[in-house]
Every structure is written in C-alpha cells, then in structure tokens.
C-alpha atoms as an extended CHARMM CRD file, in Angstrom:
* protein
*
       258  EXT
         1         1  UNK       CA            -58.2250000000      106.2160000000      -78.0940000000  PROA      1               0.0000000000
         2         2  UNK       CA            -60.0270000000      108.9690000000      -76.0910000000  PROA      2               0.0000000000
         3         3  UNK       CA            -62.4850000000      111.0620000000      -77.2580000000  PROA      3               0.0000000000
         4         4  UNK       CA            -60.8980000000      114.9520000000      -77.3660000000  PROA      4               0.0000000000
         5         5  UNK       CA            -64.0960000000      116.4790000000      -78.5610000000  PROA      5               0.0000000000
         6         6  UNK       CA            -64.4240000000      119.9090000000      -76.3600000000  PROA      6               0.0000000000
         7         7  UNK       CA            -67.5720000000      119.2280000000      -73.2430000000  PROA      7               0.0000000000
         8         8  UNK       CA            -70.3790000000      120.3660000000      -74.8650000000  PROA      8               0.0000000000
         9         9  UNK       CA            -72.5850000000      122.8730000000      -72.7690000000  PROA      9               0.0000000000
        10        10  UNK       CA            -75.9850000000      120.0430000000      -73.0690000000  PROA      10              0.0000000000
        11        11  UNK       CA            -73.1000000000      117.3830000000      -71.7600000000  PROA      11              0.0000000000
        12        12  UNK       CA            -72.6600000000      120.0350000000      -68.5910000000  PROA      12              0.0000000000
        13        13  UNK       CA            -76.8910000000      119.9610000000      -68.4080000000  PROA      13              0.0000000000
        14        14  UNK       CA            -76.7530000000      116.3570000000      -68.5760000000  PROA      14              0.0000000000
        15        15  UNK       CA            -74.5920000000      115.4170000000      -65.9720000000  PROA      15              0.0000000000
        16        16  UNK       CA            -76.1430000000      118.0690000000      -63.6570000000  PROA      16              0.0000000000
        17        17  UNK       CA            -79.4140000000      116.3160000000      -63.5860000000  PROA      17              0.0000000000
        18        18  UNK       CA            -77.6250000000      113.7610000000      -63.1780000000  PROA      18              0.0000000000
        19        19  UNK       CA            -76.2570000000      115.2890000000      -59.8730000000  PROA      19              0.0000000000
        20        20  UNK       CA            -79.6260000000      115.9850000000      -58.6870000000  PROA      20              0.0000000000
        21        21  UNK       CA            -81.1910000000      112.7610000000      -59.2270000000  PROA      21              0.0000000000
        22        22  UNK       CA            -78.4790000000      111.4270000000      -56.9130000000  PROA      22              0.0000000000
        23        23  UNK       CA            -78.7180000000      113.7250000000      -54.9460000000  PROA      23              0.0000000000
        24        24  UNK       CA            -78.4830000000      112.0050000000      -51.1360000000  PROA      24              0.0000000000
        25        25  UNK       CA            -80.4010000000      114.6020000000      -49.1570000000  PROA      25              0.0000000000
        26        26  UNK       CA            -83.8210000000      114.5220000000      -51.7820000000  PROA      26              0.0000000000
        27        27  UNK       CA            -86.4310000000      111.7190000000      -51.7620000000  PROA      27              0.0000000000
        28        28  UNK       CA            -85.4160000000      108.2240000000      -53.2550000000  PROA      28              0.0000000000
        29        29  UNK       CA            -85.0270000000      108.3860000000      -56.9640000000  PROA      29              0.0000000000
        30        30  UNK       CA            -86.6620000000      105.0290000000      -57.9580000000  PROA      30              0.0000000000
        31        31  UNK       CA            -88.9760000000      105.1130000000      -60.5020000000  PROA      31              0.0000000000
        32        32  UNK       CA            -88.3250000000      108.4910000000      -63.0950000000  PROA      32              0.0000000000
        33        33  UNK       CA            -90.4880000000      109.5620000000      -65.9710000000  PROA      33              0.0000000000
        34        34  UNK       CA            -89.7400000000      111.3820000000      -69.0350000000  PROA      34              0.0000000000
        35        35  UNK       CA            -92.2930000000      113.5220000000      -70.7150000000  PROA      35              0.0000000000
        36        36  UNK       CA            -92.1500000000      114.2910000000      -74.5840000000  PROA      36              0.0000000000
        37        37  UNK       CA            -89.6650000000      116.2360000000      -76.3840000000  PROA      37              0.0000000000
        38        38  UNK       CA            -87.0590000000      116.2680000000      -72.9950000000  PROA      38              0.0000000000
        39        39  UNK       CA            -83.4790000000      115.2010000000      -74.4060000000  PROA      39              0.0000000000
        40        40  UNK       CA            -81.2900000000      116.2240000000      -72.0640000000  PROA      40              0.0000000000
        41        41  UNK       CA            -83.2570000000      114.6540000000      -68.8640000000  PROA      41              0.0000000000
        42        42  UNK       CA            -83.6230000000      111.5850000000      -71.0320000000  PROA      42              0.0000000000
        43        43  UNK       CA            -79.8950000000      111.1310000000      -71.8030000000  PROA      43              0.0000000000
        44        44  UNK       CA            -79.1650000000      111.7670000000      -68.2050000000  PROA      44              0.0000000000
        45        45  UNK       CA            -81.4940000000      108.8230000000      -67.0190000000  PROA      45              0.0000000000
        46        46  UNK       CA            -80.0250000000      106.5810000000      -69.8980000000  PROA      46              0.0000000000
        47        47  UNK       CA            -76.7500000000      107.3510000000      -68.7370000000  PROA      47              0.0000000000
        48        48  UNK       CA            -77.4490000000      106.2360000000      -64.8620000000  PROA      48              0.0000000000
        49        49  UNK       CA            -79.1340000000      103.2660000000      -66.3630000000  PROA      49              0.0000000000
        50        50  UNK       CA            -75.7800000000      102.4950000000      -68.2740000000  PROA      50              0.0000000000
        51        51  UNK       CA            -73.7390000000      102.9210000000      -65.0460000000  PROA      51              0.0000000000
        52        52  UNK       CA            -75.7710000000      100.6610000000      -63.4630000000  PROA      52              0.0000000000
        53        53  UNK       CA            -77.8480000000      102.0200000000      -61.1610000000  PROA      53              0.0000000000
        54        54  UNK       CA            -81.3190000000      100.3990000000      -60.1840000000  PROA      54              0.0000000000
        55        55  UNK       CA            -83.8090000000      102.6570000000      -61.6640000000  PROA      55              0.0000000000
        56        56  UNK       CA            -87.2920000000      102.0070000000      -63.4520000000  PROA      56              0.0000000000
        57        57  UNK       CA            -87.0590000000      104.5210000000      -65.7140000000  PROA      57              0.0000000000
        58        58  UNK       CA            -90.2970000000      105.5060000000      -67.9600000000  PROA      58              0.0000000000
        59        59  UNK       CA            -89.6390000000      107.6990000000      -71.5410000000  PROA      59              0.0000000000
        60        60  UNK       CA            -92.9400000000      108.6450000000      -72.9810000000  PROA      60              0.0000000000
        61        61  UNK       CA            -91.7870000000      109.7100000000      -76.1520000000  PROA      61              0.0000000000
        62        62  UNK       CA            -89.9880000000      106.1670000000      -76.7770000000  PROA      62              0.0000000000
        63        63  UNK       CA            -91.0760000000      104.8560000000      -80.2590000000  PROA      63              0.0000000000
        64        64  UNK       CA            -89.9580000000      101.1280000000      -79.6290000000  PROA      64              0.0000000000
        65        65  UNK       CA            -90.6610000000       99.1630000000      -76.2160000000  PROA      65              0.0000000000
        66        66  UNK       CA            -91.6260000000      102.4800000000      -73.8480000000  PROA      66              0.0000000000
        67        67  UNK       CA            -93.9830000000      101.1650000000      -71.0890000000  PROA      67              0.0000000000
        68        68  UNK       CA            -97.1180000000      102.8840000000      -71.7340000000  PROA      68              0.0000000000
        69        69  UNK       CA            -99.6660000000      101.4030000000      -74.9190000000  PROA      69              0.0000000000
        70        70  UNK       CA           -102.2660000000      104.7930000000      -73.5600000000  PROA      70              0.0000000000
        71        71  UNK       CA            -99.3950000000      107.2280000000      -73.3780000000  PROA      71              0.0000000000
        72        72  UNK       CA           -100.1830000000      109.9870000000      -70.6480000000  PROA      72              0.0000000000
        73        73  UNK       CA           -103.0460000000      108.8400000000      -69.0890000000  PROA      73              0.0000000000
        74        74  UNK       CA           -101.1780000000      105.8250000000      -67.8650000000  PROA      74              0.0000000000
        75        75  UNK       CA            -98.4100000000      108.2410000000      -66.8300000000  PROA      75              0.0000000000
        76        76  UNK       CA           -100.9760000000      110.5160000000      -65.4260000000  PROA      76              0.0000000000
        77        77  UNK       CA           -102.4070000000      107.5760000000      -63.2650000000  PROA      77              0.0000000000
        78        78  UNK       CA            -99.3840000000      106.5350000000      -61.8370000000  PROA      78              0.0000000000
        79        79  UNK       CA            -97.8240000000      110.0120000000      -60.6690000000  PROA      79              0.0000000000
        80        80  UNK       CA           -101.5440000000      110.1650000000      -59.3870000000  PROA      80              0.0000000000
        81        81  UNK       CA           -100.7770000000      106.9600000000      -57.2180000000  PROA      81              0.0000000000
        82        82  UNK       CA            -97.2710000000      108.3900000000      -55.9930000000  PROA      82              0.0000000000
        83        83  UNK       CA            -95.1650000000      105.8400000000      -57.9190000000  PROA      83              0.0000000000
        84        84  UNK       CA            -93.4300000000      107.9950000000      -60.0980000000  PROA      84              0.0000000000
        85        85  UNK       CA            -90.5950000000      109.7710000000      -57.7630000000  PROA      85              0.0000000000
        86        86  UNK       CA            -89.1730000000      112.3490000000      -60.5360000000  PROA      86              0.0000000000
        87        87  UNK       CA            -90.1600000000      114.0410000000      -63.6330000000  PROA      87              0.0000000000
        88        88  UNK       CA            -88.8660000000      117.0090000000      -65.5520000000  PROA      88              0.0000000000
        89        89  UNK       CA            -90.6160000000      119.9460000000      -66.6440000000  PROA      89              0.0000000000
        90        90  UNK       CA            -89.9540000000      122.9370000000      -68.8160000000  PROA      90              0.0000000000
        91        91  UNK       CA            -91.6660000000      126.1920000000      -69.9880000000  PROA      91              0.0000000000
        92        92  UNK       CA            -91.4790000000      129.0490000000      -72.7120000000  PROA      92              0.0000000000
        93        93  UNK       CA            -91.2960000000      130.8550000000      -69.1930000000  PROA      93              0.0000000000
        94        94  UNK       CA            -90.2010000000      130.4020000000      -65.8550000000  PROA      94              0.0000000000
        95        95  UNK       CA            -90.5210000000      132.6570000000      -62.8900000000  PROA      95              0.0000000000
        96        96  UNK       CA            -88.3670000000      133.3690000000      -59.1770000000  PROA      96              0.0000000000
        97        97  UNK       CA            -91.7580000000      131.1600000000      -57.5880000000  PROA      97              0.0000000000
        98        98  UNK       CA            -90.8190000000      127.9660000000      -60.1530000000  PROA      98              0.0000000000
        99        99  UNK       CA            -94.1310000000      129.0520000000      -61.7730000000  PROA      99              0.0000000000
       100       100  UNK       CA            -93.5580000000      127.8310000000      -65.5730000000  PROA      100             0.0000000000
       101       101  UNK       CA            -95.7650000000      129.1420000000      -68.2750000000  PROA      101             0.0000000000
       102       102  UNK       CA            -96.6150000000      127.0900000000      -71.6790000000  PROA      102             0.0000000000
       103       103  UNK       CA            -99.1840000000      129.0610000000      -72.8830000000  PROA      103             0.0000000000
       104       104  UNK       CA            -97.6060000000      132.3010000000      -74.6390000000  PROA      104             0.0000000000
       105       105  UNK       CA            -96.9350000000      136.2900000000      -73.6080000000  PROA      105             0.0000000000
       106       106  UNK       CA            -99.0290000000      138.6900000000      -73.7400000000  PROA      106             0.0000000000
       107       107  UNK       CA           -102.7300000000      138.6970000000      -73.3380000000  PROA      107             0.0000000000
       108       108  UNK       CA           -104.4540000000      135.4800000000      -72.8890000000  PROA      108             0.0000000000
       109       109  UNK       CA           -103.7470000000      132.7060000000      -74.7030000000  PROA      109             0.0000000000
       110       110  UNK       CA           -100.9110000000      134.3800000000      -75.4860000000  PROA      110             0.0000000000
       111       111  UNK       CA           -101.7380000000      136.9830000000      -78.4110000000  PROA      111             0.0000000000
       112       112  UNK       CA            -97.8640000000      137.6310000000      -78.5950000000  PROA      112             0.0000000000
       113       113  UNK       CA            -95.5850000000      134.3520000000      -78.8080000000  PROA      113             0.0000000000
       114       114  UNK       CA            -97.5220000000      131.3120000000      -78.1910000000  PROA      114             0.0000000000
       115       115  UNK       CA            -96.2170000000      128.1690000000      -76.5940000000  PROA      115             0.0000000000
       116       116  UNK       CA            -96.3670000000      124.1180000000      -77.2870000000  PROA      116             0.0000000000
       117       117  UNK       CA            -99.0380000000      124.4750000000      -74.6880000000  PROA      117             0.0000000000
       118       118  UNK       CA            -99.8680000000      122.4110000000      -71.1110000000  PROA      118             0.0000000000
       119       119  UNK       CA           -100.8220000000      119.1350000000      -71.3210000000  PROA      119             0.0000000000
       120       120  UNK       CA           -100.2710000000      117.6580000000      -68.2430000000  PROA      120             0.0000000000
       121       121  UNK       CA            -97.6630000000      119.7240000000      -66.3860000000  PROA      121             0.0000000000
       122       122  UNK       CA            -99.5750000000      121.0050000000      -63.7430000000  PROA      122             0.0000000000
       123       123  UNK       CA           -100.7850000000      117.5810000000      -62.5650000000  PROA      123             0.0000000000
       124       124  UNK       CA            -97.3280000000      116.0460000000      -62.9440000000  PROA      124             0.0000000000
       125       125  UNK       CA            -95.7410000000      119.3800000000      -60.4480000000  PROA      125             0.0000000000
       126       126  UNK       CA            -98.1840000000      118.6930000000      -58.3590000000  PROA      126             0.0000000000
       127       127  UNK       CA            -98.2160000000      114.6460000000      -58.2120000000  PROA      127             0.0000000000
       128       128  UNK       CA            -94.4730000000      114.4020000000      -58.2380000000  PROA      128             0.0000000000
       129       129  UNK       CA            -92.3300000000      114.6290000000      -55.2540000000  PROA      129             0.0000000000
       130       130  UNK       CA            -89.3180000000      116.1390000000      -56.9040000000  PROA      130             0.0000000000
       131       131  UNK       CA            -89.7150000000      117.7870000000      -60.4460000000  PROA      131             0.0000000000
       132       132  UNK       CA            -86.2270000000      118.9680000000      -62.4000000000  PROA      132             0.0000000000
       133       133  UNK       CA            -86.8280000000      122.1660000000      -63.8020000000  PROA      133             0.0000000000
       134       134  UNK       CA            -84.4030000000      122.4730000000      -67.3370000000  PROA      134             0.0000000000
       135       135  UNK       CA            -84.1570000000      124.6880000000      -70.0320000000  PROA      135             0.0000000000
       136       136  UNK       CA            -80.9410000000      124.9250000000      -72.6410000000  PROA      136             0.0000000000
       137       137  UNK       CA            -81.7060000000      128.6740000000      -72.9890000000  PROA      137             0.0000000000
       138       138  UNK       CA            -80.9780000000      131.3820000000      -70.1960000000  PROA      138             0.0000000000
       139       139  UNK       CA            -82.1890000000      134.6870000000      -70.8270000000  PROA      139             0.0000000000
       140       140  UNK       CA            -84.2250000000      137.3030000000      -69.7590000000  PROA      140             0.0000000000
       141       141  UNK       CA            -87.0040000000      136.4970000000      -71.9070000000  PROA      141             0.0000000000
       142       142  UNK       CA            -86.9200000000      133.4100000000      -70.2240000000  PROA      142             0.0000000000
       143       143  UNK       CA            -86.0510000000      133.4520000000      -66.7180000000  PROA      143             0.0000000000
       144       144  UNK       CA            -88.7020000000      136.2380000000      -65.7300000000  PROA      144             0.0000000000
       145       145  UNK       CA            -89.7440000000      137.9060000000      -62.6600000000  PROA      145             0.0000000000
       146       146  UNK       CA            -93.3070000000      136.8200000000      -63.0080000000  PROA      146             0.0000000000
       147       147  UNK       CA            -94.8680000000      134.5970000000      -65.8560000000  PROA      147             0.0000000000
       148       148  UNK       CA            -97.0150000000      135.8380000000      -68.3900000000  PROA      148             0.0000000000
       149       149  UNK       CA            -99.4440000000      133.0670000000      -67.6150000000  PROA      149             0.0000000000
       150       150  UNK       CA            -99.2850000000      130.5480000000      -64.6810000000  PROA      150             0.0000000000
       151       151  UNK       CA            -99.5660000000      126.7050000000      -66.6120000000  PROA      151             0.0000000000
       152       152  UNK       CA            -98.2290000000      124.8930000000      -64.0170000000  PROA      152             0.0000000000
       153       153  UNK       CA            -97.6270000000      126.3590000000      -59.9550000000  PROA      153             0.0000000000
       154       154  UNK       CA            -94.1470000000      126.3150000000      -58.2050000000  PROA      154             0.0000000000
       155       155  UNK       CA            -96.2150000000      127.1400000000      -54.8990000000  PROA      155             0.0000000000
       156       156  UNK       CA            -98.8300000000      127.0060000000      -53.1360000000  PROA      156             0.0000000000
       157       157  UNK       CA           -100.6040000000      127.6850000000      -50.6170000000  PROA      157             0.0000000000
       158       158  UNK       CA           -100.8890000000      125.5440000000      -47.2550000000  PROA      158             0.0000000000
       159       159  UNK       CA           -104.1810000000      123.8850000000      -47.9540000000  PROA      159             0.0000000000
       160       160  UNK       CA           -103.8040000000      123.0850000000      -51.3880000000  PROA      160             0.0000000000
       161       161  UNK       CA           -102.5340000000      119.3720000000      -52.1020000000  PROA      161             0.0000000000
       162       162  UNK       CA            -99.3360000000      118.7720000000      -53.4030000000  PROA      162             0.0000000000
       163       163  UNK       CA            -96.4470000000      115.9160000000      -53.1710000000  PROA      163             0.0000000000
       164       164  UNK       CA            -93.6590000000      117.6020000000      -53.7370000000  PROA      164             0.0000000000
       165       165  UNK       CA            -92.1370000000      120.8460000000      -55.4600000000  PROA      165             0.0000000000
       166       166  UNK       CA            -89.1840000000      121.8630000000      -58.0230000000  PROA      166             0.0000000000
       167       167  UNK       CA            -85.8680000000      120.6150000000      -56.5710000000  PROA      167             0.0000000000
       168       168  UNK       CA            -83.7980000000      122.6980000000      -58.8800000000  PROA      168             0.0000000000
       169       169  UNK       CA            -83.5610000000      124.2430000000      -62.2670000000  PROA      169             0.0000000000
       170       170  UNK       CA            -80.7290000000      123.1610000000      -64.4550000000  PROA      170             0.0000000000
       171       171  UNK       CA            -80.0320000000      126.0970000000      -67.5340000000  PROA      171             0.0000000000
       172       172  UNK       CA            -77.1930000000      126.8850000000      -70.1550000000  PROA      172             0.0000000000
       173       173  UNK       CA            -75.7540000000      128.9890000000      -68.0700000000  PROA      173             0.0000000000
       174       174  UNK       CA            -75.7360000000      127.5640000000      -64.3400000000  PROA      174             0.0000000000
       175       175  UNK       CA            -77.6810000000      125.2410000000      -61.9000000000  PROA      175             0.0000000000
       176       176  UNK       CA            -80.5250000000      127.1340000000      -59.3550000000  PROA      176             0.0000000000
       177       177  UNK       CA            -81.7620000000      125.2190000000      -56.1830000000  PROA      177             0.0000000000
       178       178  UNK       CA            -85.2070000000      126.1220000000      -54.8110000000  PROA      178             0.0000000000
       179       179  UNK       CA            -86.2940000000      126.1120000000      -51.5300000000  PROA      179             0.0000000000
       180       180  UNK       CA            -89.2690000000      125.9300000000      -51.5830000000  PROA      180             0.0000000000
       181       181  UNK       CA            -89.7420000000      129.9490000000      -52.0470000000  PROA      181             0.0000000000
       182       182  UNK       CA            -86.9900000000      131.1790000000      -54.0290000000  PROA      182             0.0000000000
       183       183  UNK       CA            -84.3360000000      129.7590000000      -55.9650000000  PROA      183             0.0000000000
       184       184  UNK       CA            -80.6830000000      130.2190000000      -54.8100000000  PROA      184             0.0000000000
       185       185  UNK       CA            -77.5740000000      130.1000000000      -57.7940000000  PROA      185             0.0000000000
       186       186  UNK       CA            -75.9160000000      126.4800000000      -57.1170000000  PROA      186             0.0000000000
       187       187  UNK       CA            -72.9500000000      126.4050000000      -59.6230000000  PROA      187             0.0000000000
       188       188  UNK       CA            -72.6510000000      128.0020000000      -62.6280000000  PROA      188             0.0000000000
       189       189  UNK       CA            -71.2010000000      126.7120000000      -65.7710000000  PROA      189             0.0000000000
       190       190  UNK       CA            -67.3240000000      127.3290000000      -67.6750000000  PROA      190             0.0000000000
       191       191  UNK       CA            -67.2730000000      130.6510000000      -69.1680000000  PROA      191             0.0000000000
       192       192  UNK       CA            -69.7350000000      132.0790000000      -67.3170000000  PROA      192             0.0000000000
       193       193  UNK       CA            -69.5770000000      134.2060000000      -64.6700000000  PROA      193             0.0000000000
       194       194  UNK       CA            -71.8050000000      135.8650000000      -61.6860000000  PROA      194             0.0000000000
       195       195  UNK       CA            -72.0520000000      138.8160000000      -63.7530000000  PROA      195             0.0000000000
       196       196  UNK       CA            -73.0090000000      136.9150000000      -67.0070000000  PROA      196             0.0000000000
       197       197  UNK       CA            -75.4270000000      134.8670000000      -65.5030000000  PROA      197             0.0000000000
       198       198  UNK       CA            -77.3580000000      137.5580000000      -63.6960000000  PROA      198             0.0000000000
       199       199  UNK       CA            -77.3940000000      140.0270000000      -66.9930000000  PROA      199             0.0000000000
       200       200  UNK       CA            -79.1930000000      137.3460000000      -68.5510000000  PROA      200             0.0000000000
       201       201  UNK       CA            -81.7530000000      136.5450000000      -65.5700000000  PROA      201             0.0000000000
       202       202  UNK       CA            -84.6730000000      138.9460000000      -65.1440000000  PROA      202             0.0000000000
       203       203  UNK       CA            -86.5100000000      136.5770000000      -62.4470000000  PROA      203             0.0000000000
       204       204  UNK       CA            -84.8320000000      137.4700000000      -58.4690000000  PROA      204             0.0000000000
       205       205  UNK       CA            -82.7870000000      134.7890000000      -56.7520000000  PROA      205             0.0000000000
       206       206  UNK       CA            -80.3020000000      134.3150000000      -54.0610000000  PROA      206             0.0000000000
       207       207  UNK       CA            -76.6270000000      134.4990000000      -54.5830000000  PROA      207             0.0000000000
       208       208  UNK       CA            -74.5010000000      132.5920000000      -52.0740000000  PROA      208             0.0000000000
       209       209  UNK       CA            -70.9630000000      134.1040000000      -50.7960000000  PROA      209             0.0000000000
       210       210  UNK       CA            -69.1160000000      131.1870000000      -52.7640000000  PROA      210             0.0000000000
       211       211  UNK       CA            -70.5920000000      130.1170000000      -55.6500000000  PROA      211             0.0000000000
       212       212  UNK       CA            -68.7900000000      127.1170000000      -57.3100000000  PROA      212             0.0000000000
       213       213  UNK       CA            -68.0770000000      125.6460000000      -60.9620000000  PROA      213             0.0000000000
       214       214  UNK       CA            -70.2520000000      123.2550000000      -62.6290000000  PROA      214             0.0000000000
       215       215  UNK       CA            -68.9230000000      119.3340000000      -62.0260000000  PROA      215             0.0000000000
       216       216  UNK       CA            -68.3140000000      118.6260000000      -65.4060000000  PROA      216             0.0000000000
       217       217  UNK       CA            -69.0620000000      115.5960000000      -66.8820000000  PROA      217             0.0000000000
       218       218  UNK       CA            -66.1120000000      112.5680000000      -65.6720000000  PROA      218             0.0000000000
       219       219  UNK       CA            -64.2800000000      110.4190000000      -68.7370000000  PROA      219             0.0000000000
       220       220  UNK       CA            -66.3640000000      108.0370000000      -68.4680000000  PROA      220             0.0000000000
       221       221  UNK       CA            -69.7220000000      109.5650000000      -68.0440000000  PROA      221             0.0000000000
       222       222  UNK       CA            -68.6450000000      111.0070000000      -71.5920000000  PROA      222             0.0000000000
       223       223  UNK       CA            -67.6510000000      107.7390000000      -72.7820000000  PROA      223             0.0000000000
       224       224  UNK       CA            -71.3500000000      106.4500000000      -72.1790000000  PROA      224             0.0000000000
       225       225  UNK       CA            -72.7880000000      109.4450000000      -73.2330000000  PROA      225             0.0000000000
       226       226  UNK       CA            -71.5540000000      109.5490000000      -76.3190000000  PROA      226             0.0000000000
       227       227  UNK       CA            -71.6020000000      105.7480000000      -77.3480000000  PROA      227             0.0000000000
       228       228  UNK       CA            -74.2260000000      103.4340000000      -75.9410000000  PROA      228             0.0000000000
       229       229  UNK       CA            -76.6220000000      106.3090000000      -74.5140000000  PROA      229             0.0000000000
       230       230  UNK       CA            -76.3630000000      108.2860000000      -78.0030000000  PROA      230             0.0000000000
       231       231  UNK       CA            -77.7910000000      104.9310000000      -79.3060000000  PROA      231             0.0000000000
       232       232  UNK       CA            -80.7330000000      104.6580000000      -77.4990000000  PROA      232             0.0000000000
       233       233  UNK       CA            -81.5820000000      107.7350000000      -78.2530000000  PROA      233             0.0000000000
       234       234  UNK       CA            -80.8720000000      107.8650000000      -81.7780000000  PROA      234             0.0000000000
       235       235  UNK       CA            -84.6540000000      106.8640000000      -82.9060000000  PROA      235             0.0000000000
       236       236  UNK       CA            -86.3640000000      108.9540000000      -80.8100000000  PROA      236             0.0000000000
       237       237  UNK       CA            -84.1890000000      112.0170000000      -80.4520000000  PROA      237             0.0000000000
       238       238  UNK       CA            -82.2990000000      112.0540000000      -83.9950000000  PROA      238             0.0000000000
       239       239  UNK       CA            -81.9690000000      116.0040000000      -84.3490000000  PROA      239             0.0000000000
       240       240  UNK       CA            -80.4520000000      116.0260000000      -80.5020000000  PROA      240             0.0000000000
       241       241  UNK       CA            -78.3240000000      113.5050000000      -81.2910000000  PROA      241             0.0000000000
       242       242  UNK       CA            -76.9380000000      115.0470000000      -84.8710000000  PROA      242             0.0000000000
       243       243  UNK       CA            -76.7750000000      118.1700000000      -82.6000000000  PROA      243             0.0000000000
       244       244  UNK       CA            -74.4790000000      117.5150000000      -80.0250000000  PROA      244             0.0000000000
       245       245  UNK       CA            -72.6290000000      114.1800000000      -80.6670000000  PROA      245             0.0000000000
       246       246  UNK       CA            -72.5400000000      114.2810000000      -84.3880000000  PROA      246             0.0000000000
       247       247  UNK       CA            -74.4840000000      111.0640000000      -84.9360000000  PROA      247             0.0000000000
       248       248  UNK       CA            -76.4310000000      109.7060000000      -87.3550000000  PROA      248             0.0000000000
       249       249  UNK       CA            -79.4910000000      107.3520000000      -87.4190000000  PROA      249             0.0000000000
       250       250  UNK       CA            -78.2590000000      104.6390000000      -90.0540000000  PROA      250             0.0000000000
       251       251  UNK       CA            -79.9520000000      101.3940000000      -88.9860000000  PROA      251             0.0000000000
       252       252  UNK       CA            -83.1730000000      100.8760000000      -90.4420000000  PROA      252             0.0000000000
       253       253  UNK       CA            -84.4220000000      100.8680000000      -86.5740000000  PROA      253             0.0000000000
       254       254  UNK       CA            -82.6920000000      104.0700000000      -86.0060000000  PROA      254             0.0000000000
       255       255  UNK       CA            -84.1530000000      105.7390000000      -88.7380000000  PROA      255             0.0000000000
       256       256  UNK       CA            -87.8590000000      104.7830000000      -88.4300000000  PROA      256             0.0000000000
       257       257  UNK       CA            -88.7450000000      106.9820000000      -86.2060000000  PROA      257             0.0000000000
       258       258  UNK       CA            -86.1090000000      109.7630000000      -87.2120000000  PROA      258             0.0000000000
C-alpha cells in the first residue's frame, strides 16, 4: 500500500541536501560528518546510505556504534587532516557573507537571546571543503543582513587558510547557493513564493530570472525515509522522529537513549 501522508516541509529539506551532496559539479562527497543535534542532514546521509551509495558517513551524536570513543576531538583531527569532505552547520543567525552566529544578539555574549554556543564550528568551516548550511526556520530574525556576532566566518580574506566554503544553505522556505560572496535563491519550496520568501529574509541575495520549484522528495526516497532511515534514527533523534513521521521508540534499544 503506499504511503499518502502529505510531503512534509523537513522531507523537502532532506532531500535537498540530499541534492547537494550529489551534487556533480562540487568536490567528491566521500567521507561526511554529522555534528550534534543535526536531524535533517543526518536523515539525508542515512537515506543515501540506504540507496546504496558508497559513503563513510560519521554521526557524532550516535548513542550506539558511532565511530568516535573521544567525540570531537577525533572529529576535529580528522577535518584537520582533510578527510572529512562535508559537514553541516547551523546558527541562531546567519548573514548574506555565510557568517553564522551561535553566540546570542545584542551586546556581547549576547545580553539579549543567547545561543547553544560554538564549539567547534569555526574550525569545521574552515577545515571542510564543502559545509551545508541548514536551518528549518526562515525569517528575518534569522536570515540577517549582518550577524550579531561572527562564531564561525563564511569569508575570508586571501591570506587566511581555509579548505573550502558554504556550498549552499538549505531553509523552510527555499534552497540559497553561495558563491563564494553572496548567496543566490536556487529553488524555493511548494507554497512559497518569491514574494514570501524575500518578506521573510532580511540578509541581501541574488534572485535569478527563473527561479524553479523545490525537487520534491521521489516515492521511494519517501519510502526509505520513512521506514528503515526513521529507524536508525529513532534512538538518537526520538523527538524528530515523533515530529515528522509519527514514530515511536518502542524497542528497548530505541528507547535508551530517547
């Protein structure tokens, strides 16, 4: 029987980083890490690992068999050593340079909202040769002209080190490219339109002449998504999975870490 459930909107996320870890014209995609409390980029590697493809893919937040017995140092050491090829990165704020802020607004640290904080985003932009910018909400308060406080760099400046850059950013509302200076709309999502997205978006970007839909999410990417990656994630991302598939951890393994 097939599964009539409507897309939902982190299903559309999902299967846009998807898109853009496949993406032919970026560097190879083989080794990808996932930093802590990052869902929707960890279903989307789960999902190419269920297709198939040949990926080594590292979760650092995986309760049960992850690869790492120091956590981020070891993950820290390998980006360091250019064998990790993609990682994803978020921020309280994000700016029309791919500057992403963790800190908080206002004065420093951040004396109006504060954020999760740092940790080791600014190494991992810098280490990484592509880094997925994501973030479920798109808003003004988000998506800002300039960020509050700079915790990790989108750019730099000629002589200062760095492997690689954002390749996109992947919202609620659409996908953004960056080109190294700006970021340019890509696709936006059903039910959105030019208009919506940009009343929502108080950072400056570039708007193409044809902008098109979203690829949605095929049958069976859904299929996957929704069975056997739903449970591998179920122990380590039980909220996420209540959230959008309707699941349930109820094996004791599930549940342990739920």
């Amino acid at each position: 029987m097939s599964d009539e459930r409507p897309i939902a909107i982190q299903e559309f996320l999902i299967a846009s980083v998807v898109r853009l870890i496949l993406d032919p014209n970026a560097p190879p995609a083989r080794h990808i890490a996932v930093g802590m409390a990052s869902p929707i980029p960890a279903a989307a590697c789960w999902l190419l690992k269920k297709q198939g493809y040949d990926l080594r893919l590292s979760l650092l937040q995986r309760q049960t068999g992850g690869p790492f017995s120091e956590g981020g140092r070891e993950l820290f050491d390998l980006a360091g050593q250019g064998r990790i090829d993609i990682f994803f990165l978020s921020g309280g704020q994000i700016d029309s340079e791919a500057n992403i802020n963790m800190v908080g607004t206002g004065e420093w640290p951040g004396d109006k909202v504060r954020f999760p904080g740092s940790f080791g985003s600014a190494f991992m932009y810098m280490a990484t040769p592509r880094t997925i910018l994501f973030r479920e909400e798109h808003s003004a308060r988000v998506l800002v002209e300039k960020v509050d406080h700079i915790s990790a760099p989108g750019i730099s400046q000629p002589e200062v080190w760095r492997r690689g850059q954002a390749q996109a950013l992947v919202t609620g509302r659409c996908v953004f490219r960056f080109d190294g200076t700006r970021f340019i709309l890509a696709s936006i999502h059903p039910g959105e339109t030019l208009e919506s997205v940009d009343s929502n978006t108080a950072m400056s970007y570039l708007t193409p002449p044809n902008v098109p839909q979203t690829e949605p999410p095929s049958a069976e990417e859904l299929a996957l998504l929704r069975g056997p990656v739903c449970d591998e994630m179920l122990g380590t991302y039980p909220d996420f999975c209540r959230r959008v598939w309707g699941r349930e951890a109820t094996t004791p393994q599930e549940t342990m870490f739920a």
